[in-house]
py3Dmol code that shows the C-alpha trace and the ligand (Angstrom):
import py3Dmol

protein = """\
ATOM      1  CA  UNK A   1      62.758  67.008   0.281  1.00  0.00           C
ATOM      2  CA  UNK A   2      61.161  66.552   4.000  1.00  0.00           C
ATOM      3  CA  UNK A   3      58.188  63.693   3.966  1.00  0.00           C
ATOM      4  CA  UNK A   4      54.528  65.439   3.857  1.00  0.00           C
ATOM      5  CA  UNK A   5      53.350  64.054   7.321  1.00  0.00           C
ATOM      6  CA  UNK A   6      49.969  66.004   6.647  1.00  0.00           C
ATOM      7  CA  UNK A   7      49.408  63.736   3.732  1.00  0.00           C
ATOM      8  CA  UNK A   8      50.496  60.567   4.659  1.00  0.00           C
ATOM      9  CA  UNK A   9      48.681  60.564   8.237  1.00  0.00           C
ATOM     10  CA  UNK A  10      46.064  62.876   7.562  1.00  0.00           C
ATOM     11  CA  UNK A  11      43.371  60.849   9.569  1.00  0.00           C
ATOM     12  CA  UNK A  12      45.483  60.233  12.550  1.00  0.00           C
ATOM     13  CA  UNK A  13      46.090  64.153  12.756  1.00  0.00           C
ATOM     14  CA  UNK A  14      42.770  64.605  14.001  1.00  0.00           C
ATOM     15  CA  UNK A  15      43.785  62.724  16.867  1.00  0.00           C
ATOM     16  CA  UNK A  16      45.687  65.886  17.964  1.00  0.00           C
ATOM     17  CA  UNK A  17      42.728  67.574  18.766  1.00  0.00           C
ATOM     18  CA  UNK A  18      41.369  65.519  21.052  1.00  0.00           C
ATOM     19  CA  UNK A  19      44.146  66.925  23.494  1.00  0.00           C
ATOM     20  CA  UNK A  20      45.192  69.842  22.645  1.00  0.00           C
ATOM     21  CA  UNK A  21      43.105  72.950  20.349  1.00  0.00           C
ATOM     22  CA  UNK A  22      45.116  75.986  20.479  1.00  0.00           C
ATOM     23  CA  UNK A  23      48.732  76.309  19.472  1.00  0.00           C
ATOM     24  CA  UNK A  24      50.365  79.711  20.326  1.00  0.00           C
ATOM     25  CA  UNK A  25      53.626  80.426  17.943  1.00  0.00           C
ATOM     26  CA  UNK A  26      56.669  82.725  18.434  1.00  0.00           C
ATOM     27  CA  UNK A  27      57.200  84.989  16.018  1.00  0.00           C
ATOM     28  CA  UNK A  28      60.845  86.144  15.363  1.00  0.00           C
ATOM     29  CA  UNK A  29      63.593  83.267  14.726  1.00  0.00           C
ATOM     30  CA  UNK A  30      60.431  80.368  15.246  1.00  0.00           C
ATOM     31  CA  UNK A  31      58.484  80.836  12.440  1.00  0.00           C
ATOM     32  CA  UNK A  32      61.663  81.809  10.659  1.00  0.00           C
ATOM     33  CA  UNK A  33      64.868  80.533  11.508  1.00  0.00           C
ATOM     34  CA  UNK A  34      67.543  82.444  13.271  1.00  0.00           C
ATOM     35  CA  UNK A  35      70.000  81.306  10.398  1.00  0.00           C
ATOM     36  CA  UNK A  36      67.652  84.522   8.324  1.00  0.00           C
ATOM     37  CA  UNK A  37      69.719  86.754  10.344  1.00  0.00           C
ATOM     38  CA  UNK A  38      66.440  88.970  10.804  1.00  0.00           C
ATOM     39  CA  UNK A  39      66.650  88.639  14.151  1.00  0.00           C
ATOM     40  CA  UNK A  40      70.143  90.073  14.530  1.00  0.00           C
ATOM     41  CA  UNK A  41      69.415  92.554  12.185  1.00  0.00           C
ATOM     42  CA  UNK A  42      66.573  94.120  14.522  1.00  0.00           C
ATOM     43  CA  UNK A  43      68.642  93.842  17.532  1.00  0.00           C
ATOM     44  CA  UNK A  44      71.489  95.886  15.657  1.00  0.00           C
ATOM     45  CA  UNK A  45      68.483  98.390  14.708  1.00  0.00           C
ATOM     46  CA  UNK A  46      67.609  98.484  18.967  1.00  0.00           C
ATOM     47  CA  UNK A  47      71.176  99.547  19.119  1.00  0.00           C
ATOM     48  CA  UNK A  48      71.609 102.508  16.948  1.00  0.00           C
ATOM     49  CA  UNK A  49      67.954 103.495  18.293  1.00  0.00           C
ATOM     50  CA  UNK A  50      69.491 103.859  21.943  1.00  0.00           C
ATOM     51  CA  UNK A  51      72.647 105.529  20.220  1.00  0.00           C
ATOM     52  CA  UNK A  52      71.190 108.060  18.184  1.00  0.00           C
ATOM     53  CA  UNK A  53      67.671 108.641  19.950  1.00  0.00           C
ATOM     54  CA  UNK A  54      68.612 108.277  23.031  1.00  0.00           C
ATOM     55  CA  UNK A  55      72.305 109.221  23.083  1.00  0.00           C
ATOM     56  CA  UNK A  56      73.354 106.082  25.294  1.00  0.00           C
ATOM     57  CA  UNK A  57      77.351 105.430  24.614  1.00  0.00           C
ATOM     58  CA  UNK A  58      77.337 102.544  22.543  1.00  0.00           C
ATOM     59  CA  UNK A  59      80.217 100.562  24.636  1.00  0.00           C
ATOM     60  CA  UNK A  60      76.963 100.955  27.218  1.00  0.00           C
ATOM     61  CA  UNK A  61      74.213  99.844  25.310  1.00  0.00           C
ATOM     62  CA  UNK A  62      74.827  95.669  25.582  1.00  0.00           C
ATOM     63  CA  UNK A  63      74.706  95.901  28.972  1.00  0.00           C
ATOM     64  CA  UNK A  64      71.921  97.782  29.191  1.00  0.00           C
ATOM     65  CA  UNK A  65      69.836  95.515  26.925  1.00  0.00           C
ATOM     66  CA  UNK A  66      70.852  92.917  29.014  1.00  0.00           C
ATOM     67  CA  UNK A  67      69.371  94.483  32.553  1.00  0.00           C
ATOM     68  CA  UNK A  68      66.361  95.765  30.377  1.00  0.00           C
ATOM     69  CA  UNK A  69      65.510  92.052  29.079  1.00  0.00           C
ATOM     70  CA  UNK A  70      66.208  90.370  32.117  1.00  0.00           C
ATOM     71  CA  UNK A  71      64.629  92.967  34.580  1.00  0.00           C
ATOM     72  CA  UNK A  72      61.371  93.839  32.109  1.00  0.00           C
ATOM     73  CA  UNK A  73      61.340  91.088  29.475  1.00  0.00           C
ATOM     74  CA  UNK A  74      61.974  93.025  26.357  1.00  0.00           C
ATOM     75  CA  UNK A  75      64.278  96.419  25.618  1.00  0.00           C
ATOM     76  CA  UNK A  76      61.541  98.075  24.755  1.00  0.00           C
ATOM     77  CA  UNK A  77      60.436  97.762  28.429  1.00  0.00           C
ATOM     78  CA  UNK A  78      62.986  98.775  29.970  1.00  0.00           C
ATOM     79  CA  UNK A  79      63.354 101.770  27.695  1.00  0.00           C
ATOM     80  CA  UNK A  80      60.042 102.919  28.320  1.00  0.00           C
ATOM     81  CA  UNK A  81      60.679 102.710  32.081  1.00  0.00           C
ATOM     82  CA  UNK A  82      63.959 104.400  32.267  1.00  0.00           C
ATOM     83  CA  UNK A  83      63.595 106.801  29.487  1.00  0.00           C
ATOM     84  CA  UNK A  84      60.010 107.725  28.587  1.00  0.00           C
ATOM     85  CA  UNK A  85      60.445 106.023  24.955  1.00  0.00           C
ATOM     86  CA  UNK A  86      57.305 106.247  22.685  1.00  0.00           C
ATOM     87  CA  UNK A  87      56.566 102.310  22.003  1.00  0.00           C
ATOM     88  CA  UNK A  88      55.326 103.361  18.656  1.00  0.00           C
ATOM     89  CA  UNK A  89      57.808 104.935  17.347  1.00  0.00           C
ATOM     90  CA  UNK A  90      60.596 102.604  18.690  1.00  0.00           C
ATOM     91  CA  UNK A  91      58.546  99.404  16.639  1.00  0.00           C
ATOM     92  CA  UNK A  92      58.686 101.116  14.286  1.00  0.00           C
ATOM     93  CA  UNK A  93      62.079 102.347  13.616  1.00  0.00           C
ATOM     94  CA  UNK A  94      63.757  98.944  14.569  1.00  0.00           C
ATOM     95  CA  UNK A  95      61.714  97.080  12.553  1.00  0.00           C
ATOM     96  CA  UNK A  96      62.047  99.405   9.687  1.00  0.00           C
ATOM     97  CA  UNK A  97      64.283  96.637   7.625  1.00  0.00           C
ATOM     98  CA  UNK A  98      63.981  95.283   3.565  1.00  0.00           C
ATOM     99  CA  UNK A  99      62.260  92.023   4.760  1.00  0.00           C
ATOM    100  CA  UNK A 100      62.997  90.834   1.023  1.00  0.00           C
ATOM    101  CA  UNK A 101      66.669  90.438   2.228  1.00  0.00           C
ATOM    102  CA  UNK A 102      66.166  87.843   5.070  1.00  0.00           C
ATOM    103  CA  UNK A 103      62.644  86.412   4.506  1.00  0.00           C
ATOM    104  CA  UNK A 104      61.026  83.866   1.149  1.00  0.00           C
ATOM    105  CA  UNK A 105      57.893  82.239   1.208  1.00  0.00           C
ATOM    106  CA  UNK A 106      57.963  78.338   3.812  1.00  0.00           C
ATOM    107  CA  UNK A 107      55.426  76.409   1.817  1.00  0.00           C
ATOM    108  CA  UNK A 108      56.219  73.259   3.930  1.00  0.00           C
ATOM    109  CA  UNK A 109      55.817  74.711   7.319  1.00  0.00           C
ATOM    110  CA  UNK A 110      52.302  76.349   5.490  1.00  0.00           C
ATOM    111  CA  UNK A 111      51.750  72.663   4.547  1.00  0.00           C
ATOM    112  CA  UNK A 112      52.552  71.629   8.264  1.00  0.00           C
ATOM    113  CA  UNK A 113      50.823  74.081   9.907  1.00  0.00           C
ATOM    114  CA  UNK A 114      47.699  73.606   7.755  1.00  0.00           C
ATOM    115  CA  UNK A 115      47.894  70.206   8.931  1.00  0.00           C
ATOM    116  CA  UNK A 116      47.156  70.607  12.449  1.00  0.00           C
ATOM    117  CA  UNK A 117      43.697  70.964  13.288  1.00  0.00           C
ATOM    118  CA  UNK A 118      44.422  73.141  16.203  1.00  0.00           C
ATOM    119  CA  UNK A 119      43.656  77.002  16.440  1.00  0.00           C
ATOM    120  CA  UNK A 120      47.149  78.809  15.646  1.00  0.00           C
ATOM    121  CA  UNK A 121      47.807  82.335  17.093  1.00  0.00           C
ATOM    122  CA  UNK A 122      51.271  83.929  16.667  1.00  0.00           C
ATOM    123  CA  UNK A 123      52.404  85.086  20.469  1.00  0.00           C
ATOM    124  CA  UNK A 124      54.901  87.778  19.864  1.00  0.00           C
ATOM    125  CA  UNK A 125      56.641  90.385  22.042  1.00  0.00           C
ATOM    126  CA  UNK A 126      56.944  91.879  18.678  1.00  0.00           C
ATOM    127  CA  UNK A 127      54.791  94.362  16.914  1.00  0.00           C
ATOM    128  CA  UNK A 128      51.490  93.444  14.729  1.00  0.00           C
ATOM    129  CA  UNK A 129      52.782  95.739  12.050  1.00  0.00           C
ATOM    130  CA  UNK A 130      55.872  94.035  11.815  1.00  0.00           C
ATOM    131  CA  UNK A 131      54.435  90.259  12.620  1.00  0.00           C
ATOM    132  CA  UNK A 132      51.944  90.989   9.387  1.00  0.00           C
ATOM    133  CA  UNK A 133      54.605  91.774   7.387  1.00  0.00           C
ATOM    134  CA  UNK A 134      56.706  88.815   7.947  1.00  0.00           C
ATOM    135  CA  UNK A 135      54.266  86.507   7.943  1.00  0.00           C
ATOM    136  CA  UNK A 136      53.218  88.197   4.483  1.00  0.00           C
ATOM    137  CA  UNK A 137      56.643  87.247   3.455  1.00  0.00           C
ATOM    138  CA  UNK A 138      56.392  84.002   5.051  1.00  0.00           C
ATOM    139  CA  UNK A 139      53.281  83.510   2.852  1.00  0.00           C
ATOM    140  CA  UNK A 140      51.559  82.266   6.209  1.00  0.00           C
ATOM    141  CA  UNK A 141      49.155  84.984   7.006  1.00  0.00           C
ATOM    142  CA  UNK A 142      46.470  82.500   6.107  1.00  0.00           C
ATOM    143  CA  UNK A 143      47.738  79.474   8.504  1.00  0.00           C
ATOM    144  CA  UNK A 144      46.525  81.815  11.820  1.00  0.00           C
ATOM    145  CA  UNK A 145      43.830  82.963  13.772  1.00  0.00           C
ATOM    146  CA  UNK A 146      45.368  85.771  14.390  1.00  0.00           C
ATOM    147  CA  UNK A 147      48.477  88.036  16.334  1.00  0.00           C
ATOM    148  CA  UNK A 148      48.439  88.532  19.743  1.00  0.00           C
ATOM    149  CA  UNK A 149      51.466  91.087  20.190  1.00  0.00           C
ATOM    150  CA  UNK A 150      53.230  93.241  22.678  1.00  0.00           C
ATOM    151  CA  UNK A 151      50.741  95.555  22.680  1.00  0.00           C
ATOM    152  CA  UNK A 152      47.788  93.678  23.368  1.00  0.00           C
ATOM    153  CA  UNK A 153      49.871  92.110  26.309  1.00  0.00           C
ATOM    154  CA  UNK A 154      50.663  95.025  27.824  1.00  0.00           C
ATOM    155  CA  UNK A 155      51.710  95.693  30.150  1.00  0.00           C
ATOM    156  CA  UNK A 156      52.776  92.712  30.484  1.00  0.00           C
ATOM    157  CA  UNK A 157      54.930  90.341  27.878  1.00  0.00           C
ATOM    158  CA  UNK A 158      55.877  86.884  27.808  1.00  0.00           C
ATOM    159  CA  UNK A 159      57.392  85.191  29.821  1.00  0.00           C
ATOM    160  CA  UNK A 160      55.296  86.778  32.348  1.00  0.00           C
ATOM    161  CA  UNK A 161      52.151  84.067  33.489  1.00  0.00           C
ATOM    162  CA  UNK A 162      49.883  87.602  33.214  1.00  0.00           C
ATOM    163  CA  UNK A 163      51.336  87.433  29.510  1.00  0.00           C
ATOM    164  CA  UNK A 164      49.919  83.753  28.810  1.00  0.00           C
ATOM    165  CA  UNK A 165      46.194  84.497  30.662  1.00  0.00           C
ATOM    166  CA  UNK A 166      45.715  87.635  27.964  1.00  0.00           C
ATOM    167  CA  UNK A 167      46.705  85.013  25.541  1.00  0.00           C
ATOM    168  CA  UNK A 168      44.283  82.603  26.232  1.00  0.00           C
ATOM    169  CA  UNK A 169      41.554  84.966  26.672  1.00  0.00           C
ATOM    170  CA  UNK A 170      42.476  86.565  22.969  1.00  0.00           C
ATOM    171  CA  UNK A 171      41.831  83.191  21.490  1.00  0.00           C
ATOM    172  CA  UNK A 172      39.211  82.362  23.618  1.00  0.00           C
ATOM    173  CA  UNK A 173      40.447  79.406  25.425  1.00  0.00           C
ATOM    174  CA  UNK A 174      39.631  78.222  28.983  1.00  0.00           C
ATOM    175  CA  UNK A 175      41.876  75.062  29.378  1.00  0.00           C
ATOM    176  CA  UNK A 176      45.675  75.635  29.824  1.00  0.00           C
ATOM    177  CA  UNK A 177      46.082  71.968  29.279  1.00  0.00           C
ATOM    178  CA  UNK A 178      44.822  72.448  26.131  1.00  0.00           C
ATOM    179  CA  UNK A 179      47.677  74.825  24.926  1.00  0.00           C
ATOM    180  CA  UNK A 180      50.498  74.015  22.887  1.00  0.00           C
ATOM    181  CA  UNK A 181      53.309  77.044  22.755  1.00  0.00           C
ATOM    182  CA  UNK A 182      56.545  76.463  20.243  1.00  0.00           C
ATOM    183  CA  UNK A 183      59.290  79.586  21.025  1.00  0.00           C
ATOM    184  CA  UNK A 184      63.111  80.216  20.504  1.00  0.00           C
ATOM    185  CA  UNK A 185      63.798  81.447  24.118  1.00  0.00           C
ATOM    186  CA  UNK A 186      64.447  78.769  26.939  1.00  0.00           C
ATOM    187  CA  UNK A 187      63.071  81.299  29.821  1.00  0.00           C
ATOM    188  CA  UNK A 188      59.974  81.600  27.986  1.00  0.00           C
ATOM    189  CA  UNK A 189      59.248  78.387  27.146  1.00  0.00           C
ATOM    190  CA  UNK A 190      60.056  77.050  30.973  1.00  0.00           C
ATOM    191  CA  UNK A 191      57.402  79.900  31.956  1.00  0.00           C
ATOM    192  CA  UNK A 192      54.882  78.216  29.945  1.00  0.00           C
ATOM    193  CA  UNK A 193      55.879  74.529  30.742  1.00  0.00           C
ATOM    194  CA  UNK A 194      55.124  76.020  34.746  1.00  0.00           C
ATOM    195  CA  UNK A 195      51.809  77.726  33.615  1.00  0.00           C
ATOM    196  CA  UNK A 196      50.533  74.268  32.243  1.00  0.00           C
ATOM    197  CA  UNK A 197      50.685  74.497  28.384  1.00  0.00           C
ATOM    198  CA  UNK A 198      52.734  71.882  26.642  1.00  0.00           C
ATOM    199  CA  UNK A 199      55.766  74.209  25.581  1.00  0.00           C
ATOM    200  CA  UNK A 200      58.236  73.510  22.997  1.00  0.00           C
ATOM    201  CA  UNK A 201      61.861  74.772  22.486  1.00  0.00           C
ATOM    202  CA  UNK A 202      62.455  75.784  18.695  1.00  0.00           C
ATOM    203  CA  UNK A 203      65.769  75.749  17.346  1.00  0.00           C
ATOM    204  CA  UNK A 204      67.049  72.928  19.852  1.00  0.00           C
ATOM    205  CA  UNK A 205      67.956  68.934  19.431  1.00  0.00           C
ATOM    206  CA  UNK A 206      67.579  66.690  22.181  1.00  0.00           C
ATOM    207  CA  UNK A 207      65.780  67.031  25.843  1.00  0.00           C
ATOM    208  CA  UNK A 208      66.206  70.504  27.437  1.00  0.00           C
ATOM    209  CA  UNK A 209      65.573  70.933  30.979  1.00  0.00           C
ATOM    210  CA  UNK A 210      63.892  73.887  30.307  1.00  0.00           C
ATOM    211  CA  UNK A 211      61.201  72.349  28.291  1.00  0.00           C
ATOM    212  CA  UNK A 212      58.122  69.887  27.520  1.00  0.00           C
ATOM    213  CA  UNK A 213      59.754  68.599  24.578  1.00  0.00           C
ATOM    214  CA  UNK A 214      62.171  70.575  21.566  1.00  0.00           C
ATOM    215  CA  UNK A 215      62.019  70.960  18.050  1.00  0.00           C
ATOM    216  CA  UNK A 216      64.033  71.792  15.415  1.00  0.00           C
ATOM    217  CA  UNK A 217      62.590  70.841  12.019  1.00  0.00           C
ATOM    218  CA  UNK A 218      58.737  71.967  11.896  1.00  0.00           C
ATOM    219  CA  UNK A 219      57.856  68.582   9.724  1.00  0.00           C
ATOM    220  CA  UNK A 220      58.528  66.667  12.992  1.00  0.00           C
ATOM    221  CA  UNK A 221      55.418  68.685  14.888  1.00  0.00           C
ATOM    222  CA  UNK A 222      52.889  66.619  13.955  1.00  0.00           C
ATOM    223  CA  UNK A 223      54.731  63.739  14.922  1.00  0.00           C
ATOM    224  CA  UNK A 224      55.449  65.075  18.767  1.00  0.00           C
ATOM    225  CA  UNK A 225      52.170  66.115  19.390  1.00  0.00           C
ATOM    226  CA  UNK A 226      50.964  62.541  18.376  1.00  0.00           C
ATOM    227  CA  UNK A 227      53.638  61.152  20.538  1.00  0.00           C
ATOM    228  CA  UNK A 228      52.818  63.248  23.545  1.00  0.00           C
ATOM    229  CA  UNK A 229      49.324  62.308  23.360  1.00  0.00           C
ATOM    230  CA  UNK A 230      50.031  59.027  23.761  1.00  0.00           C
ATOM    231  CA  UNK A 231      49.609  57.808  20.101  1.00  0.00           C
ATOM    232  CA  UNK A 232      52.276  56.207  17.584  1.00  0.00           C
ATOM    233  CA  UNK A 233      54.216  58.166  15.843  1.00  0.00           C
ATOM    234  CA  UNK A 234      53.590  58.861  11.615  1.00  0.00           C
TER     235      UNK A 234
END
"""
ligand_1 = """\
1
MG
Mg 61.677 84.470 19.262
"""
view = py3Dmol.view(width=600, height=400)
view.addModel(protein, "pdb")
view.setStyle({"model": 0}, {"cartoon": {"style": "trace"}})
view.addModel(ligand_1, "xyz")
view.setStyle({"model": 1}, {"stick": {}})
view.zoomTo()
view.show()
């Protein structure tokens, strides 16, 4: 079992604070690791959407989600754009999935992230219908302020800079500086890093060009934030 850092250095924790006060958090294959095969799962849902909805041949449908995420930031984007696709009703058929298959309660990264005396906000291009119910799952609704989701950012979505000022706004901080974002996707997380928040690459070991600093083993966050502020490590 992983070493409870919130225990053992509980008064240097506070430290944290004095730097940064808001940490934003990724939703899908951050909070929960891409090993869950949730994420796939949704992706493979976006697919047979386009197929059946939509009638898009499905040898065409990769590349299109390709253009559409590179060119708009998310499929859904790009679907809306290029073929008048109620946002509603493609959240919620994609995410329409058993999350009892891919998702059981984290009660160390609950213990972790109860740790930090920061204010947490999930940042998702995802859905709040589907970002309740796997943190529900998660058992981690408690550990946040709150969602801030794809359609509070429209119409914008990360990694767009517009994207990061609704953010901060939502959760009612003025300091970029102050901001701490941990996500999955290297193109996001290098957006951030540019806007000025400290921005950390989930799922990755080692330095990343893309990125402030990496992470992949959510006991160890307490740690790099104390490190990056300049204070010894737990
Ligand atoms: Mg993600």
């Amino acid at each position: 079992m992983r070493p409870l850092y919130h225990v053992a250095c509980a008064s240097r924790y506070y430290n944290i604070g004095m730097g940064y006060t808001t940490l934003f958090c990724d939703l899908d294959d951050t909070l929960y690791p891409a090993s869950t095969g949730l994420w796939q799962a949704i992706k493979e849902r976006m697919n047979v959407y386009m197929h059946e909805r939509l009638g898009i041949p499905w040898e065409e449908i990769p590349h299109l989600r390709e253009a559409y995420f590179t060119q708009y930031g998310t499929t859904l984007r790009g679907l809306k754009a290029h073929h008048g696709v109620d946002e509603q009703d493609f959240l919620a058929f994609v995410h329409d999935l058993p999350l009892e298959r891919y998702l059981k309660p984290d009660p160390q990264l609950r213990q972790v992230l109860q740790s930090l005396p920061l204010r947490k906000w999930v940042l998702t291009n995802s859905d709040v219908n589907h970002a309740r119910r796997v943190l529900r799952f998660l058992e981690l609704e408690e550990c946040f302020e709150g969602i801030i989701d794809i359609l509070q950012l429209a119409p914008y979505c990360k990694p767009q800079p517009e994207a990061f000022t609704i953010a901060m706004r939502l959760a009612g901080e003025d300091h970029p500086e102050r901001c701490v974002l941990i996500d999955d996707l290297p193109r996001t997380v290098e957006a951030a890093r540019r806007f000025g928040w400290f921005a950390i690459l989930y799922g990755v070991e080692g330095p990343h060009p893309a990125a402030s600093a990496t992470l992949n083993d959510w006991g160890k966050l307490p740690m790099l934030l104390n490190q990056h502020n300049g204070r010894d490590a737990c």
